[in-house]
One Martini backbone bead per residue (centre of mass of N, CA, C, O) as a GRO file, in nm:
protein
  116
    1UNK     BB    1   1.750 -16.082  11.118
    2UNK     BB    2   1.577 -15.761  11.103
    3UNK     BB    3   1.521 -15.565  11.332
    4UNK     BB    4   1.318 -15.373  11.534
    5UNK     BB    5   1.306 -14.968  11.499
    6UNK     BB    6   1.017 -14.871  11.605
    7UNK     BB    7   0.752 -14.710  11.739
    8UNK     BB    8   0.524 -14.971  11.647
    9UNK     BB    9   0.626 -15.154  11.867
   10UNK     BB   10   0.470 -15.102  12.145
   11UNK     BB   11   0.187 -15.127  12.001
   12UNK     BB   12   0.202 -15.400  11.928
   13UNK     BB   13   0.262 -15.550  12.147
   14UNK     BB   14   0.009 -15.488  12.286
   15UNK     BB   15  -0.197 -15.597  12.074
   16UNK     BB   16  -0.103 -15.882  12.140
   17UNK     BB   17  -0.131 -15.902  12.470
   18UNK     BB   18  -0.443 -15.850  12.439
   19UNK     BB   19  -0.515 -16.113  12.227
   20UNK     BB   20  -0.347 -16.309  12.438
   21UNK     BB   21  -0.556 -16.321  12.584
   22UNK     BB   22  -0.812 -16.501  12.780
   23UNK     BB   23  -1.079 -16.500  12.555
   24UNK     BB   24  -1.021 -16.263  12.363
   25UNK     BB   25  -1.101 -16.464  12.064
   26UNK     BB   26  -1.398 -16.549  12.196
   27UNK     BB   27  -1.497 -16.242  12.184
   28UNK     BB   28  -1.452 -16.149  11.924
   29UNK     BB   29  -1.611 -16.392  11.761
   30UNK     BB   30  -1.863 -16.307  11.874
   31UNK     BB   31  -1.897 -16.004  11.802
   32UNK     BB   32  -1.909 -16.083  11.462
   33UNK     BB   33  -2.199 -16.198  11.500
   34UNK     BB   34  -2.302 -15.959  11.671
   35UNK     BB   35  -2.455 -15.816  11.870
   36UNK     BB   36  -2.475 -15.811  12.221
   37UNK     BB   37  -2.527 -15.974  12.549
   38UNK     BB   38  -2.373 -16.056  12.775
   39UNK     BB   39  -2.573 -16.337  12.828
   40UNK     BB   40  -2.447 -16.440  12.523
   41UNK     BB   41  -2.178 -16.460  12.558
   42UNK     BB   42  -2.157 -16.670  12.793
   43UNK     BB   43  -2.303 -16.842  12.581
   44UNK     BB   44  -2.103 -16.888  12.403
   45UNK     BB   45  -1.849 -16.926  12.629
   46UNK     BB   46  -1.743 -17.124  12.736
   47UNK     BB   47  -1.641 -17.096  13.065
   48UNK     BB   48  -1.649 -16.843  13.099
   49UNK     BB   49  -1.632 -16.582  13.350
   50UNK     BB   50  -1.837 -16.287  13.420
   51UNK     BB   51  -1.525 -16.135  13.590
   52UNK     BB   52  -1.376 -16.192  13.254
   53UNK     BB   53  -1.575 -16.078  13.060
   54UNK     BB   54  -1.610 -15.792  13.241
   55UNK     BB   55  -1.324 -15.764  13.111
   56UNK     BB   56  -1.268 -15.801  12.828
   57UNK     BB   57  -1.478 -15.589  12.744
   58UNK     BB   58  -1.319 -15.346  12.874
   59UNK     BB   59  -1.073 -15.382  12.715
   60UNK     BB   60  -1.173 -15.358  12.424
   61UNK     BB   61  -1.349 -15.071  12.545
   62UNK     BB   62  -1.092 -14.913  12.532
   63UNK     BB   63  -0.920 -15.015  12.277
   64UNK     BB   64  -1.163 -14.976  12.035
   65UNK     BB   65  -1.299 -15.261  11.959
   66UNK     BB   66  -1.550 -15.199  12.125
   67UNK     BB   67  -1.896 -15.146  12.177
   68UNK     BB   68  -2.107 -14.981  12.390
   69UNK     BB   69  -2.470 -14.995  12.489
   70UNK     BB   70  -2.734 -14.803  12.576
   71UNK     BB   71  -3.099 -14.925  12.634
   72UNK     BB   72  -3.361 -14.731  12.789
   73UNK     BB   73  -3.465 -15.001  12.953
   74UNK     BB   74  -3.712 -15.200  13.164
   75UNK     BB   75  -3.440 -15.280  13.178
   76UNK     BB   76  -3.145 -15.206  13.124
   77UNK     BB   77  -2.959 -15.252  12.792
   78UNK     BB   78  -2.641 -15.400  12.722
   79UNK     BB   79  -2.431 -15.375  12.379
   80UNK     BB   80  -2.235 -15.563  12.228
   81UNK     BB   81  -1.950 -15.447  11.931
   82UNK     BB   82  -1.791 -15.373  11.716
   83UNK     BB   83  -1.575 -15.203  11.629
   84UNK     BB   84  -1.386 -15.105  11.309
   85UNK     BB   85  -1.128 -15.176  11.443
   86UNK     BB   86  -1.232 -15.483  11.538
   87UNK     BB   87  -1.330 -15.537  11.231
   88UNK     BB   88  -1.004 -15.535  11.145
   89UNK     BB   89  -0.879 -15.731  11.329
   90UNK     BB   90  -1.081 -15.975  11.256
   91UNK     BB   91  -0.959 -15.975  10.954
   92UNK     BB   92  -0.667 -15.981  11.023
   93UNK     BB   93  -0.701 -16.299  11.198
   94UNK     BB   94  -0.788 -16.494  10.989
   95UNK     BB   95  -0.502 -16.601  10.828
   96UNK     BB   96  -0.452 -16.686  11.078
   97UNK     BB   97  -0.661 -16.923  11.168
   98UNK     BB   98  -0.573 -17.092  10.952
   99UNK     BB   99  -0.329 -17.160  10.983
  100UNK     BB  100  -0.427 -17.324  11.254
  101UNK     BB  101  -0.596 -17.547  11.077
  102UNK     BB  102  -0.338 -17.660  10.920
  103UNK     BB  103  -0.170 -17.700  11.176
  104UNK     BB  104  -0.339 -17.914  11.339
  105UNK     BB  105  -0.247 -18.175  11.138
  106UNK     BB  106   0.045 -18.121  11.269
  107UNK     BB  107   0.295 -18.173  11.427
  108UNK     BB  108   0.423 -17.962  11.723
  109UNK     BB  109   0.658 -18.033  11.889
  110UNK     BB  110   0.791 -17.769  12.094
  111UNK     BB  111   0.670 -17.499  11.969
  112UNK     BB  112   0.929 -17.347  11.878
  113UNK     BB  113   1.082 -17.112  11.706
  114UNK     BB  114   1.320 -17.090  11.552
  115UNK     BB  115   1.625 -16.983  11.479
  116UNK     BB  116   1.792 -16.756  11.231
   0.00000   0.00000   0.00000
């Protein structure tokens, strides 16, 4: 196998890094679903913490692929949607989830990637 010797080599791993937190999949998947309110996010994801909903958030709205609106009503109204960055993101990772569903009916063995 190949090394890979190039400088997009610690980007990518951060974007993985990023995408493999707890919850960062299930926050991506509400978002594509059209802009929502914290508590809608909440609702929608089962078991998040508030504490991690609102760290996941601030994160995806670093790295550019979430977009947060303030929206000047009383009570301020705050809408989180997809950044363009996020809506590529979330279609780069489409062909990821197919192989997981497709994978989920084979037996998972060790779970580790076989050595080249």
């Amino acid at each position: 196998m190949d090394a890979i010797h190039d400088d997009t080599c610690p980007s990518f791993e951060g974007t993985l890094e990023l995408i493999g937190r707890r919850w960062t999949g299930s926050v991506l998947q509400a978002a594509a679903q059209g802009a929502r309110r914290f508590g809608e996010y909440r609702a929608m994801i089962t078991g998040v913490s508030d504490r991690l909903l609102s760290q996941r958030l601030k994160e995806l709205e670093a790295a550019g692929l979430i977009e947060r609106t303030v929206i000047p009503t009383t009570p301020v109204q705050i809408r989180y949607q997809l950044a363009p960055d996020g809506q590529d993101l979330v279609d780069a990772l489409r062909p990821l989830a197919r192989w997981n569903m497709r994978r989920g009916a084979r037996p998972r063995g060790t779970g580790r990637i076989p050595a080249a």
